[in-house]
C-alpha positions, 0 to 999 in steps of 0.5 A, a space after each residue: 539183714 540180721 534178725 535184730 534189725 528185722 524185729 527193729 523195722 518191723 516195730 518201726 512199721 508198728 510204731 513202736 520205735 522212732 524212725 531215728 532209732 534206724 537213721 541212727 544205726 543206718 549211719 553206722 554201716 558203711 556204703 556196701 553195708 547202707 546199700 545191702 540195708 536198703 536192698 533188704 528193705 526193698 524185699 520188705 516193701 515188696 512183701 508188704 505189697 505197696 501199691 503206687 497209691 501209697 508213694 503220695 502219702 509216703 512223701 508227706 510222712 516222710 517230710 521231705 521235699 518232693 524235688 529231693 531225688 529219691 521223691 522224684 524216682 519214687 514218683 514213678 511207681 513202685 516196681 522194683 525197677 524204680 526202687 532200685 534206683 534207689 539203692 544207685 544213688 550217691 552216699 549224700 542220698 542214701 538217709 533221704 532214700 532211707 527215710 522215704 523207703 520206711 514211710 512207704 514200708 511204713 504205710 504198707 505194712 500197716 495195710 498188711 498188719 490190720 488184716 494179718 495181725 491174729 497170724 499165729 504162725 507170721 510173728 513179724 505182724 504179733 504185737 511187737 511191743 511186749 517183750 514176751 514176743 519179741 524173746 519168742 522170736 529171738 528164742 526161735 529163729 537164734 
């Protein structure tokens, strides 16, 4: 996933921006392009350590319906094994698959966030709504 993207999922994750900002640009890519997003969004959840506690909340943020597949796959936990069936599912599923991913991304992250925000040396847990932090990253990692 390019740096912007990155910086772009993690002000999700703070709330610094919408979740249809990133269903937006999602829907600019191809089907490859939409299942590489996804993937890089599964290595995210991982870092992010989410636990199956947080698969209940993630529906309900996610404001889908529990019946929809990526919610019934998701149901049975969250190793790795089952999000990646994610990633399988036909084209008309990836936005549901998309928009569960980030809620769970979402709840995890700011488990992480709370505990690891004064992390000098982890920029993608600095206050990402202040412009300065975000030319120190791109000035950094460009």
């Amino acid at each position: 996933m390019e740096l912007e993207n990155v910086i772009l999922v993690t002000k999700y994750g703070q709330s610094v921006v919408d979740i249809e900002d990133l269903i937006l640009i999602f829907n600019t890519f191809s089907h490859e392009e939409k299942k590489k997003y996804l993937y890089d969004l599964l290595f995210f959840i991982l870092q992010a350590k989410a636990q199956d506690e947080d698969i209940e909340p993630a529906i309900e943020n996610s404001k889908l319906r529990r019946t929809y597949t990526p919610c019934v796959i998701i149901q049975k936990g969250v190793g790795t094994h089952n999000l990646k069936r994610l990633l399988n599912l036909p084209e008309n599923e990836l936005n549901k698959s998309l928009i569960l991913l980030l809620s769970l991304l979402k709840i995890a992250y700011m488990k992480r966030f709370e505990t690891e925000k004064k992390d000098l040396y982890k920029w993608w847990y600095w206050d990402l709504s202040k412009d300065e932090n975000i030319e120190a990253i791109l000035k950094t990692y460009k």
